[in-house]
KEKE-3310 file (N, C-alpha, C; in steps of 0.2 Angstrom, whole numbers, plus 5000, padded with zeros to 4 digits):
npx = (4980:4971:4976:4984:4990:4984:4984:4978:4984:4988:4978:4984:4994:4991:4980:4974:4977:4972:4974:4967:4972:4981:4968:4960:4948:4930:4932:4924:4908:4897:4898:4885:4875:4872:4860:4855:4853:4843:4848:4846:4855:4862:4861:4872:4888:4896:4897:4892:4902:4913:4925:4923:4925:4939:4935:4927:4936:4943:4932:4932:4940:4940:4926:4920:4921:4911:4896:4881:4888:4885:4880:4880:4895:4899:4892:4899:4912:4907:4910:4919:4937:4941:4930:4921:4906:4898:4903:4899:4884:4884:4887:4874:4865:4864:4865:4860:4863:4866:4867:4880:4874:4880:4878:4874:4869:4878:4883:4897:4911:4928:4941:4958:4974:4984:4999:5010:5026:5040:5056:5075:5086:5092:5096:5107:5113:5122:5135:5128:5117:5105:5093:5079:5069:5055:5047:5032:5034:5035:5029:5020:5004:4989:4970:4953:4939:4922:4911:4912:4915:4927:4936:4952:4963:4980:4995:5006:5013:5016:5021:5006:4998:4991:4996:5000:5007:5026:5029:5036:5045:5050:5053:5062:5072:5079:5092:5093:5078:5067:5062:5060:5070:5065:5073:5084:5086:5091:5084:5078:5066:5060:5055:5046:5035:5033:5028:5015:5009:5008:5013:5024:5037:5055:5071:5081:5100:5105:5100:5088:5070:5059:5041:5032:5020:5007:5005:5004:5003:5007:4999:4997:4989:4988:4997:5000:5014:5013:5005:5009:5024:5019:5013:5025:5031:5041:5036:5025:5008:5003:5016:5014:5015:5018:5029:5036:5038:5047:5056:5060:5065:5076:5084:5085:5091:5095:5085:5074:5071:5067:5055:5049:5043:5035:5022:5017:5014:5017:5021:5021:5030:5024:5032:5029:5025:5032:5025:5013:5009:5002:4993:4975:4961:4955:4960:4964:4973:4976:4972:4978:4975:4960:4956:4949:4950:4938:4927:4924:4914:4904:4901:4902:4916:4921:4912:4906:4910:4904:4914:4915:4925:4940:4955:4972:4974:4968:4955:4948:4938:4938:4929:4925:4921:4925:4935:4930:4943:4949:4955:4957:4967:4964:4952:4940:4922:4906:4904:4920:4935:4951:4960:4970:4985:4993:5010:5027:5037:5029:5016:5018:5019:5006:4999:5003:5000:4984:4971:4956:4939:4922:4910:4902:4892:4888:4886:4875:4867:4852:4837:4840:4843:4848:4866:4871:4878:4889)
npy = (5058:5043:5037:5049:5045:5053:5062:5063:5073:5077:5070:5056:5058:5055:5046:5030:5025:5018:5008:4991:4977:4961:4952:4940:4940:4944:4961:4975:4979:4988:5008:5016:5026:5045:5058:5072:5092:5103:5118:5138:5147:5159:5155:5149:5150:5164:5163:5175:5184:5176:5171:5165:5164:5158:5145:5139:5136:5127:5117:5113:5106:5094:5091:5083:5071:5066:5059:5064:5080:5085:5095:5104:5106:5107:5122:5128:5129:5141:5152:5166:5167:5176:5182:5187:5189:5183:5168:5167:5167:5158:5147:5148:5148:5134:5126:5116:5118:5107:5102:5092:5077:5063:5049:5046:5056:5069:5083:5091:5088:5083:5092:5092:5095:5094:5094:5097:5088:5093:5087:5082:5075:5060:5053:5042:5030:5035:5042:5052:5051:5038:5032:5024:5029:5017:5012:5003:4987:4970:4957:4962:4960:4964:4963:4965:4968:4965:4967:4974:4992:5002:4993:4985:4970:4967:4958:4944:4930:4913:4900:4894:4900:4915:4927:4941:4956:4961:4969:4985:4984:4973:4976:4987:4981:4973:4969:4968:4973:4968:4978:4994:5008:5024:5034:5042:5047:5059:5058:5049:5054:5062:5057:5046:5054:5058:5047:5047:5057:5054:5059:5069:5082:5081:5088:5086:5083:5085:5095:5095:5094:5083:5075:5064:5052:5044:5026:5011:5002:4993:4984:4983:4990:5009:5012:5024:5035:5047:5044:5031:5038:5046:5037:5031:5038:5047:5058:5074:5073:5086:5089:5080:5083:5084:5093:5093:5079:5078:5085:5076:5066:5069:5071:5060:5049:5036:5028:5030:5022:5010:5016:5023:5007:5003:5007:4997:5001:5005:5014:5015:5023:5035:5040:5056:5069:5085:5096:5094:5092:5088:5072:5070:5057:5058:5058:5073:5086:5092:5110:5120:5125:5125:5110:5096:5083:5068:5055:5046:5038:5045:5057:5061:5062:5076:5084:5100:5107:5114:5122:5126:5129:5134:5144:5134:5133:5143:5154:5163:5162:5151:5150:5142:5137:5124:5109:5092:5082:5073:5058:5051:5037:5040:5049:5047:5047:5055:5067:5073:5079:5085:5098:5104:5110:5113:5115:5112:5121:5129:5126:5114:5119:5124:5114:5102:5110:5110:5104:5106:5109:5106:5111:5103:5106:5099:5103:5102:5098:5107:5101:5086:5069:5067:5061:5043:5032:5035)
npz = (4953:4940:4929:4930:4946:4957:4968:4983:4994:5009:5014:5009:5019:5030:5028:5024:5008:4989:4975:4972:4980:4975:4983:4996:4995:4986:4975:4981:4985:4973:4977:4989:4982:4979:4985:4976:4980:4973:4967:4964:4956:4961:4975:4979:4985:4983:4971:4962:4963:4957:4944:4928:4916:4914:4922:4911:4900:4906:4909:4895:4892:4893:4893:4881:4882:4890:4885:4891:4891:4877:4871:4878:4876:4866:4863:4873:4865:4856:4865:4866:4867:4883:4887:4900:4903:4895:4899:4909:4905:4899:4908:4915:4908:4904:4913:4928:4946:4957:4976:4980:4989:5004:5003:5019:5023:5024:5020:5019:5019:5015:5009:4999:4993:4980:4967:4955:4956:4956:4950:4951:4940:4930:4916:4916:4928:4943:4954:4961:4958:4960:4962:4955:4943:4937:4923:4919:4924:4915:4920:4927:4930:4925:4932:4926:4932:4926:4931:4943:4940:4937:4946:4950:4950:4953:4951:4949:4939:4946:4941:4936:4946:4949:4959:4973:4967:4968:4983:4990:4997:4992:4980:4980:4988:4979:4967:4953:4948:4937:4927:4916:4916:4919:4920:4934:4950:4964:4977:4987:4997:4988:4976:4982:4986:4973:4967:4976:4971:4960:4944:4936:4935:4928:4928:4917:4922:4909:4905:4899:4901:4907:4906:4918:4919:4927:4926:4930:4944:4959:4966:4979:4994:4999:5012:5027:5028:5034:5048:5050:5054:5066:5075:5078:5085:5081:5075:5079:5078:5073:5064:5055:5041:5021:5023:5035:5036:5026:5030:5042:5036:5032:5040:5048:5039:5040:5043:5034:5025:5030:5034:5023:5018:5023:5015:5006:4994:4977:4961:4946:4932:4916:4899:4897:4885:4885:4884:4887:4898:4913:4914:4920:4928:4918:4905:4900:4899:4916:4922:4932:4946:4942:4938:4946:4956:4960:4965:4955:4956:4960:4956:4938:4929:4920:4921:4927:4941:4958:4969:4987:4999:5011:5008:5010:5028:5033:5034:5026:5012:4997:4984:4971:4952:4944:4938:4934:4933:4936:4948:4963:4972:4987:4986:4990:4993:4993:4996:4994:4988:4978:4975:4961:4963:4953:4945:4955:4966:4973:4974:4978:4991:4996:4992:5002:5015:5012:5019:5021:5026:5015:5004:4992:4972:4958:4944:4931:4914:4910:4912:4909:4913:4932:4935:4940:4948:4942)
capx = (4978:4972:4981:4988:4986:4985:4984:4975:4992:4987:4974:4987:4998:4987:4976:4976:4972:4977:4971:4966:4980:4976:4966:4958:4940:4931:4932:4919:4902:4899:4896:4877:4872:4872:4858:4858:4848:4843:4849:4845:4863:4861:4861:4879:4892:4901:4894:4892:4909:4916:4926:4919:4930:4946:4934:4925:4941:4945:4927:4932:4945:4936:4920:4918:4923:4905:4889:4878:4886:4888:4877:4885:4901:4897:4889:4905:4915:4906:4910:4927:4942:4943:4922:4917:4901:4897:4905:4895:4879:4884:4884:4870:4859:4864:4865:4857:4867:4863:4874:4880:4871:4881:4872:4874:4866:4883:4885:4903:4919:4936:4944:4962:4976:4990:5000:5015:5033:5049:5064:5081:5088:5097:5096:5108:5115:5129:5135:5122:5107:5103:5087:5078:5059:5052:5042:5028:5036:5034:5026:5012:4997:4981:4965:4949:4931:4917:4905:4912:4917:4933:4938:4957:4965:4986:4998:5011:5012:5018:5016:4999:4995:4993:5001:5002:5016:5031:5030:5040:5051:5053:5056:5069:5077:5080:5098:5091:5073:5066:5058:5064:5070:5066:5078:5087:5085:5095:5082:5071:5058:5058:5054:5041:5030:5033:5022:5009:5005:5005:5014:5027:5040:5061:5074:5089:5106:5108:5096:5083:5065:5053:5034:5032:5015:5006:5007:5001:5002:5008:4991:4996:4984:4993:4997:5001:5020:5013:5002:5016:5029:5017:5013:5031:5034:5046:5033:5019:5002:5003:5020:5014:5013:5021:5035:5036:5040:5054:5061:5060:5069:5083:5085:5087:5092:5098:5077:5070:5070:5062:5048:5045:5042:5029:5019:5019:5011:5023:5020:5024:5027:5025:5036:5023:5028:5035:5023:5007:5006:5000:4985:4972:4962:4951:4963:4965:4978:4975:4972:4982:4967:4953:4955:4947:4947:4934:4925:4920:4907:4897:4903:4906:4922:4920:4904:4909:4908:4907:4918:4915:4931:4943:4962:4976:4978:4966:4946:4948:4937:4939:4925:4928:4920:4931:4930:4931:4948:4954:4952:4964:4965:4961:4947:4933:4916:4901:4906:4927:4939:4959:4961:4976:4985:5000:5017:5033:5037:5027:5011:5016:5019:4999:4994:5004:4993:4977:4965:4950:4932:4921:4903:4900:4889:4887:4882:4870:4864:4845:4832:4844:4842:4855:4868:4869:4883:4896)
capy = (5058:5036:5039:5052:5042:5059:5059:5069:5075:5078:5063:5051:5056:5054:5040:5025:5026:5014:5005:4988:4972:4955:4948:4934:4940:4948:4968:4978:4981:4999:5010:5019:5033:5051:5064:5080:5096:5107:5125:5141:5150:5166:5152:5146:5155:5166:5162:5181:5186:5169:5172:5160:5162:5152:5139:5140:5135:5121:5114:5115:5101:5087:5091:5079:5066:5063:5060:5068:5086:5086:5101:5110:5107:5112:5130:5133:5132:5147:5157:5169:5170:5182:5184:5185:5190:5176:5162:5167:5168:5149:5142:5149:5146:5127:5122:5117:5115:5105:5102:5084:5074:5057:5042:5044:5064:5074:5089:5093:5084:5087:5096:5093:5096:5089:5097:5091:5089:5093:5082:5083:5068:5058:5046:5037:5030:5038:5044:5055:5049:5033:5031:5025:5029:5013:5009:4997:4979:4964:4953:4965:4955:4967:4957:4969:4963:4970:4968:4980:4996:5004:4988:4981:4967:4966:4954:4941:4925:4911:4894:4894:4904:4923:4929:4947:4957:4963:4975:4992:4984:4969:4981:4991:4977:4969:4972:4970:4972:4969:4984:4999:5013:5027:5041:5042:5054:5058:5058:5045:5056:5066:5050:5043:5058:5058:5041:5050:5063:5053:5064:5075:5084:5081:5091:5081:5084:5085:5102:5092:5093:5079:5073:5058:5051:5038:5021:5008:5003:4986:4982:4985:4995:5013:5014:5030:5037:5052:5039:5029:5042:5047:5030:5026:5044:5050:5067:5075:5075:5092:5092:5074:5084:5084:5098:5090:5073:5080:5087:5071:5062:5074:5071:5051:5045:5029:5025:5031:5013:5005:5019:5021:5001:5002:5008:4993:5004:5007:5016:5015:5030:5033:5048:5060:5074:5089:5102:5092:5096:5084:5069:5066:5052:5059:5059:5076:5089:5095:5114:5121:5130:5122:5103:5096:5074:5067:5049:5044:5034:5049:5062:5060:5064:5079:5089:5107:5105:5121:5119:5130:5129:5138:5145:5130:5134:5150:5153:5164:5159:5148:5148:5143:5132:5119:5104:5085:5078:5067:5055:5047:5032:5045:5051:5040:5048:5058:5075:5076:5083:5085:5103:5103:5116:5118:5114:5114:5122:5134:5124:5109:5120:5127:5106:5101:5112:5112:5099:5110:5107:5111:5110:5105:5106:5096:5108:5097:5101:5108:5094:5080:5064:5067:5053:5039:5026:5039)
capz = (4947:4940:4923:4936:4950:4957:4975:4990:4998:5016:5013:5008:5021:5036:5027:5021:5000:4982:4972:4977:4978:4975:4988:4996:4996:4979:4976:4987:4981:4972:4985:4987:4977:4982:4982:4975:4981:4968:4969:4962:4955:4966:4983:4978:4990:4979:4965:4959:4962:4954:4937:4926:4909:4918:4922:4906:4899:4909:4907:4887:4889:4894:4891:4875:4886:4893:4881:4893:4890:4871:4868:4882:4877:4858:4864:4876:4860:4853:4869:4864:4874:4888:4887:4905:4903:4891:4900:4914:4904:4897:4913:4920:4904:4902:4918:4933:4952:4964:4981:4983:4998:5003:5004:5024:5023:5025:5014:5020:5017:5016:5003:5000:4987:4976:4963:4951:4958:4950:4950:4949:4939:4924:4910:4919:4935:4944:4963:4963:4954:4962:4963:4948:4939:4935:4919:4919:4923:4909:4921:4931:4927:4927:4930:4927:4934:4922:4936:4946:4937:4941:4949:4945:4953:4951:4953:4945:4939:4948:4938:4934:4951:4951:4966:4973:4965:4974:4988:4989:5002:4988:4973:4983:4988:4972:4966:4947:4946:4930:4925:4911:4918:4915:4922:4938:4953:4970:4981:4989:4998:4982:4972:4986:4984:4967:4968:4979:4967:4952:4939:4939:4930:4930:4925:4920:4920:4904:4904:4896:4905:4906:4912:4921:4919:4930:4922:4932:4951:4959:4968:4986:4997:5003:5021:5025:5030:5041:5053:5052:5058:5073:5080:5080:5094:5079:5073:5083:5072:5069:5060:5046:5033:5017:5023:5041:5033:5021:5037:5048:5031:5029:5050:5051:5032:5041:5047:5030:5018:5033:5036:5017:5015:5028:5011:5001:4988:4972:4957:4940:4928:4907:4900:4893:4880:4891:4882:4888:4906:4915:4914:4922:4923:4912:4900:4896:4904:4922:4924:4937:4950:4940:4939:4953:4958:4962:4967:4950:4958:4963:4952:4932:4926:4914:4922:4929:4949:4961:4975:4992:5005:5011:5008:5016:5034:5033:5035:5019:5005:4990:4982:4964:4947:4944:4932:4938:4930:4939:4952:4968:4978:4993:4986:4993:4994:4987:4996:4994:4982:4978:4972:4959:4962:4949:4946:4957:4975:4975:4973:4983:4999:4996:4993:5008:5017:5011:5022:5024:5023:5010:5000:4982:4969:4953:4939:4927:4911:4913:4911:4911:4921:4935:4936:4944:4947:4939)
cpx = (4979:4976:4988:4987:4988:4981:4983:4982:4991:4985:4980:4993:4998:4982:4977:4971:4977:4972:4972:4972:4976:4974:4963:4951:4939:4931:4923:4913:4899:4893:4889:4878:4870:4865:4858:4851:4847:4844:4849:4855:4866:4862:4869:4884:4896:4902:4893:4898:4914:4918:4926:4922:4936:4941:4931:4931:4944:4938:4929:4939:4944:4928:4918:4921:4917:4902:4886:4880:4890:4885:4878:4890:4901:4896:4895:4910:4915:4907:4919:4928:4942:4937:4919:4911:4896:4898:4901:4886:4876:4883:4879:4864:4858:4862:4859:4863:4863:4870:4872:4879:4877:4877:4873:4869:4872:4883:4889:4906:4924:4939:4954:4967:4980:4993:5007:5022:5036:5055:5070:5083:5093:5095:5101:5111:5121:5129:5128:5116:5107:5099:5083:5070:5059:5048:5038:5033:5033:5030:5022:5008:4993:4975:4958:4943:4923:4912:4904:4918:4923:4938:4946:4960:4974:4990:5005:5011:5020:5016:5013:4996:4996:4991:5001:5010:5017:5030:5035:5044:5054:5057:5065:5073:5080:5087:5093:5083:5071:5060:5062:5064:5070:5069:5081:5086:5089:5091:5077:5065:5054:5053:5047:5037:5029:5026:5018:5004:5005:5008:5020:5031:5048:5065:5081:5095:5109:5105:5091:5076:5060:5049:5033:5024:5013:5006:5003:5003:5004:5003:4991:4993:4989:4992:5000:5009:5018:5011:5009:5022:5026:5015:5020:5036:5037:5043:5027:5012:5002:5010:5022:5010:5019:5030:5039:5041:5047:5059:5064:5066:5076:5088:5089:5086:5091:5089:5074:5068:5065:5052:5044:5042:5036:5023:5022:5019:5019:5020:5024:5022:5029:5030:5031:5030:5029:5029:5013:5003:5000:4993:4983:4968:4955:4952:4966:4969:4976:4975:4973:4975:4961:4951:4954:4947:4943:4934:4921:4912:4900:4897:4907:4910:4920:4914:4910:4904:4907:4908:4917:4917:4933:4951:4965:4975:4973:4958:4944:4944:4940:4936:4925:4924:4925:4927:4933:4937:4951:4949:4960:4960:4961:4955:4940:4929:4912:4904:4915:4930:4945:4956:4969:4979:4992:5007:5021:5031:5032:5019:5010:5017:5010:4997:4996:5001:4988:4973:4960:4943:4927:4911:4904:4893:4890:4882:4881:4867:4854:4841:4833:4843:4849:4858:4869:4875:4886:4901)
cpy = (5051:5034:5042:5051:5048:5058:5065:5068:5072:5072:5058:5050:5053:5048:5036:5025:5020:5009:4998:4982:4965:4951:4943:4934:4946:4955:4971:4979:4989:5002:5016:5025:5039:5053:5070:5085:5101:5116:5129:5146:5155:5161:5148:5152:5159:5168:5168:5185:5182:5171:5168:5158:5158:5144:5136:5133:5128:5116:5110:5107:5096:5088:5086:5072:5062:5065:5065:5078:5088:5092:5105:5113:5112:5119:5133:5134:5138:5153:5161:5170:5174:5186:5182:5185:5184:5170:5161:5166:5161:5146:5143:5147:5138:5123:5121:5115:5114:5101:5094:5084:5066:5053:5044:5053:5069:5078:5093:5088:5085:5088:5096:5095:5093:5094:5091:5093:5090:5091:5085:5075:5066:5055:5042:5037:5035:5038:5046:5053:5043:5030:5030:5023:5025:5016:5005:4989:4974:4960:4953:4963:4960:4965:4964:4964:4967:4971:4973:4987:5000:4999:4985:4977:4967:4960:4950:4933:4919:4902:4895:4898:4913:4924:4938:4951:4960:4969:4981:4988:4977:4974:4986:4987:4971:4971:4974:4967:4973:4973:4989:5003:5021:5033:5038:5047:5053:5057:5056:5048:5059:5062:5048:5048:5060:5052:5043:5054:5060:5055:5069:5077:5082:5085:5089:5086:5088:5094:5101:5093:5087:5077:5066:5058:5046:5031:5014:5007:4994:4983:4982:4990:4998:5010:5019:5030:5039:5047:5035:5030:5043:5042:5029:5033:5049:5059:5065:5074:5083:5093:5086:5079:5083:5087:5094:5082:5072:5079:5081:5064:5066:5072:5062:5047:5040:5025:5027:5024:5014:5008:5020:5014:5001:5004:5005:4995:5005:5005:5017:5020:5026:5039:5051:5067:5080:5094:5099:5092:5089:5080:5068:5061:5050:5058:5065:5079:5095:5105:5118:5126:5129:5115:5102:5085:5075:5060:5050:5041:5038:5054:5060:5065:5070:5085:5096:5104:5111:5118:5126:5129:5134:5138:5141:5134:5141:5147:5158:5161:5156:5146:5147:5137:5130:5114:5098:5080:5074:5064:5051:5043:5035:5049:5049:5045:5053:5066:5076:5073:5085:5090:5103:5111:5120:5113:5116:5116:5125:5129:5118:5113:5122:5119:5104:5103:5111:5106:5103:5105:5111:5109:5108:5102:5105:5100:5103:5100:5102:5102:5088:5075:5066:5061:5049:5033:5028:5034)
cpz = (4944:4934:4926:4941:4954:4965:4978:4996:5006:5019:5015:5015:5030:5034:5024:5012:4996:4981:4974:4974:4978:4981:4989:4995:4988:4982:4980:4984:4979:4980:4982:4984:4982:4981:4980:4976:4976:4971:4963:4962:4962:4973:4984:4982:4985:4974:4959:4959:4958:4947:4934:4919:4910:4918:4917:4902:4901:4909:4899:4885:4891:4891:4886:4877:4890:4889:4883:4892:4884:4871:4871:4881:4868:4859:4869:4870:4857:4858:4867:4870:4877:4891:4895:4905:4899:4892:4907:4912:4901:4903:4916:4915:4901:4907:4923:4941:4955:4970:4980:4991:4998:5004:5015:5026:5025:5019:5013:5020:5016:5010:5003:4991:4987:4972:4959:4953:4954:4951:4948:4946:4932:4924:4913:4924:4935:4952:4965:4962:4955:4962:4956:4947:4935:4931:4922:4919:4918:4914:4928:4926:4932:4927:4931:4926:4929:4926:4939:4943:4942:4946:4946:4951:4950:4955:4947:4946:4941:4948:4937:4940:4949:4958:4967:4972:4971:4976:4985:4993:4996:4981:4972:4983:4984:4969:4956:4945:4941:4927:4921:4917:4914:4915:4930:4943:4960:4975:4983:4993:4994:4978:4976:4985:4975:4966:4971:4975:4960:4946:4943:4934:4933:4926:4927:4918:4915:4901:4900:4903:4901:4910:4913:4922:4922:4925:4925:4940:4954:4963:4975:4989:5000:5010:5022:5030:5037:5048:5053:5058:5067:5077:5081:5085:5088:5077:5076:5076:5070:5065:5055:5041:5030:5019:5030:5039:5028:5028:5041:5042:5031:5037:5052:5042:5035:5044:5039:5026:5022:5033:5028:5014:5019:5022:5006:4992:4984:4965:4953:4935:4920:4906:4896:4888:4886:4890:4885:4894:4909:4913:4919:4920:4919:4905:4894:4902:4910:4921:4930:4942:4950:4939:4945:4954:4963:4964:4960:4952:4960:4958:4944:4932:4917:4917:4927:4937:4953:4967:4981:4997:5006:5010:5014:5023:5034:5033:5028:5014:5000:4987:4971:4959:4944:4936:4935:4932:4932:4945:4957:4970:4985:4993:4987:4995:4990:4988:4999:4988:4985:4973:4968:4959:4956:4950:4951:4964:4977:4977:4977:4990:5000:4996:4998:5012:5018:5017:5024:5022:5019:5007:4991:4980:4961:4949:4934:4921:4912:4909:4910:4915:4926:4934:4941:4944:4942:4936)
residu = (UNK:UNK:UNK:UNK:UNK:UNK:UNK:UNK:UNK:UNK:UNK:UNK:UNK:UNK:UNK:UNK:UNK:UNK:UNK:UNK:UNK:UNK:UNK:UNK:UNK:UNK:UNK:UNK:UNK:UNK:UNK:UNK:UNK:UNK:UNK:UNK:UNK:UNK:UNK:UNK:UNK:UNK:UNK:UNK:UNK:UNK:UNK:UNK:UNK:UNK:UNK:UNK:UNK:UNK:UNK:UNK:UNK:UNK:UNK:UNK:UNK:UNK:UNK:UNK:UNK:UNK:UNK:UNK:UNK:UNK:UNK:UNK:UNK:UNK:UNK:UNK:UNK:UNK:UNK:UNK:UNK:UNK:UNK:UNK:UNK:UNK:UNK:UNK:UNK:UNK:UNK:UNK:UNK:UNK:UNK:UNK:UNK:UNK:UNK:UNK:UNK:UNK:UNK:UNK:UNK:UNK:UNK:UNK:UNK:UNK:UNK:UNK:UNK:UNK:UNK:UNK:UNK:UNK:UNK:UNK:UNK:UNK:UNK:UNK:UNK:UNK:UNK:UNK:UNK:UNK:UNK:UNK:UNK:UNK:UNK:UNK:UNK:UNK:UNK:UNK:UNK:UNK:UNK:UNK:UNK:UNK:UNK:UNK:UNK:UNK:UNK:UNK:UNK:UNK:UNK:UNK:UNK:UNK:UNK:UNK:UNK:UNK:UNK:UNK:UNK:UNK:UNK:UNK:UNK:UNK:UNK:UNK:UNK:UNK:UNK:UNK:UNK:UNK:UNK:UNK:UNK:UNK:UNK:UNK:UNK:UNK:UNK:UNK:UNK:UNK:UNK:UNK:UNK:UNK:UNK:UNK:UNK:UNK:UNK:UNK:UNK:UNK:UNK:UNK:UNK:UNK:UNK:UNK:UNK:UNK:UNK:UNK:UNK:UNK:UNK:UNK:UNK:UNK:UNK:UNK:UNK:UNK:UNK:UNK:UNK:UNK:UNK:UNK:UNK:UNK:UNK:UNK:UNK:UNK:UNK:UNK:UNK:UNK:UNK:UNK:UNK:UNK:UNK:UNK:UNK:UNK:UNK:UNK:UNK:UNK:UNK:UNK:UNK:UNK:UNK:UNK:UNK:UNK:UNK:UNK:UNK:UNK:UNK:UNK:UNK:UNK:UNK:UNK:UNK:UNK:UNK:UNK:UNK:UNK:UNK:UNK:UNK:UNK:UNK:UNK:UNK:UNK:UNK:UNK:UNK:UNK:UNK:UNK:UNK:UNK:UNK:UNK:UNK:UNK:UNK:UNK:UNK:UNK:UNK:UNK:UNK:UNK:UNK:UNK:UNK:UNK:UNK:UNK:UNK:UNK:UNK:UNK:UNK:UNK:UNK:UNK:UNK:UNK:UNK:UNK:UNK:UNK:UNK:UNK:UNK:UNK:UNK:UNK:UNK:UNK:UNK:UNK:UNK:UNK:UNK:UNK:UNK:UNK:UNK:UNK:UNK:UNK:UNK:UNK:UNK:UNK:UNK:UNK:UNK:UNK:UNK:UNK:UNK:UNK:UNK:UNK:UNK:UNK:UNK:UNK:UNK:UNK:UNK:UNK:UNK:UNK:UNK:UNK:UNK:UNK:UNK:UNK:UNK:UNK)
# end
């Protein structure tokens, strides 16, 4: 998630993703443009068994976030809660789908997930709570290119030079780095995924709960742990995931710093209101089942998307309309998507999982120009 820099789980842990660090050479040139096939409803896998008032709903809260579907979003208002029959009749009377093509002619892509963790922590240090959720630092310098959209460079000044800010192995090793804090937590793998996924929830101490919102980024590009872990002999490729990775950290504390630095990357959080439920970086709040990230560049933020995968670790169907609320470092291309699945345990043992492959299709209002450089 890029508000929530909300993270392709699986992705991130086996690929390299983030946003970009300041480099010697300028940002990359926008990437080509997708086509779309047009489709008749009835040719969408699922499509007739698909409950459509859920996604309705999650459609309903971004929607007025993109020009292009004001008159759509205005006529979803008039649909009443709990109205299947009507939500079904909204999308089929406004829209058009067509499957995403990538610029290269693939029309499968990997489908992964994410969800929002939940912390154990404090407002202030102690034995146990150690570990501390950085705010925005005073002097990350943001440099944005208007040539090239969604482009940020970061860094910090040094004399009249800007410089690439301080790494994750500098941040850590800093007795007093200057940055707010904003709570405290016991647990450094807990924390590292916590910046993977961009957003989370904690539950301190004091019995107080709070959400942790993405914030900014220090401009380092990810390098991923899993890959890490399996080039250095320490875990087979079948056991870098999420769960696997906890396990190999709980195993060898005394190797963990060094393996987590290997991901220069480090993320900074905002505290959000506890009842707002996560952002995406659409800027409205994720719908656990139906928020979906995307690649901005091919796919606007706000358009109702249909997704055709399957259940984590199963050949099971998951055919479902979603809505495009976000967006990750890992999510790079025209045909792949991070399925949000939800809060807490339950949700990250189903995102650790998920890597499957999948089909979508961009539901367009009818007569519309399609879009273009999203």
């Amino acid at each position: 998630m890029t508000h929530m820099f909300s993270r392709a789980l699986s992705c991130l842990i086996l690929a390299g993703c983030a946003p970009l660090a300041v480099p010697p050479t300028p940002p990359p040139a926008p990437a080509q443009e997708p086509y779309y096939l047009e489709y008749s409803f009835g040719a969408l896998p699922g499509w007739e068994r698909a409950a459509l008032e859920p996604s309705l709903r999650a459609f309903l809260r971004g929607c007025h976030r993109l020009a292009a579907l004001a008159r759509a979003c205005e006529a979803a208002r008039g649909v009443a809660p709990g109205d299947e029959p009507a939500a079904r009749a909204f999308f089929e009377e406004h829209f058009t789908p067509y499957g995403v093509i990538a610029p290269e002619g693939a029309d499968v892509g990997l489908v992964t997930g994410y969800y929002e963790p939940l912390l154990e922590g404090s407002r202030s240090p102690g034995p146990l709570h150690r570990y501390p959720v950085f705010g925005v630092p005073e002097d990350l310098i943001v440099v944005d290119f208007p040539e090239f959209k969604h482009r940020r460079l970061r860094g910090r000044l040094e004399g009249r030079r800007l410089i690439p800010y301080y790494s994750r192995a500098e941040i850590s090793g800093k007795r007093e780095f200057q940055a707010p804090v904003i709570a405290w937590t016991s647990d450094p793998i807990e924390l590292f995924f916590l910046q993977i996924q961009g957003s989370g929830q904690m539950r301190l101490d004091s019995g107080e709960h709070i959400r942790l919102g993405y914030a900014d980024q220090n401009g380092h590009p990810y390098r991923s742990l899993g890959r890490f872990l399996v080039e250095r002999g320490e875990l087979a490729l079948d056991d870098a995931s999420m769960q696997g990775i906890k396990a190999w950290a709980e195993r060898n504390p005394e190797k963990l710093q060094e393996a987590l630095n290997h991901n220069a990357s480090y993320v900074f959080f905002r505290e959000l209101p506890p009842e707002d439920g996560p952002i995406g970086a659409l800027g409205v709040p994720l719908a656990a089942g139906h928020s979906l990230a995307v690649d901005r560049r091919f796919l606007p933020l706000g358009a109702p998307v249909y997704l055709a995968t399957t259940q984590p670790l199963s050949e099971e169907p998951l055919e479902r309309l979603m809505a495009a609320h976000d967006t990750g470092g890992a999510i790079r291309g025209a045909v792949r998507a991070d399925f949000f699945w939800g809060s807490g345990a339950a949700a990250g043992e189903q995102a650790g999982r998920m890597r499957q492959q999948g089909k979508l299709w961009l539901l367009w209002p009818r007569g519309a120009p399609l879009p273009r450089g999203a």
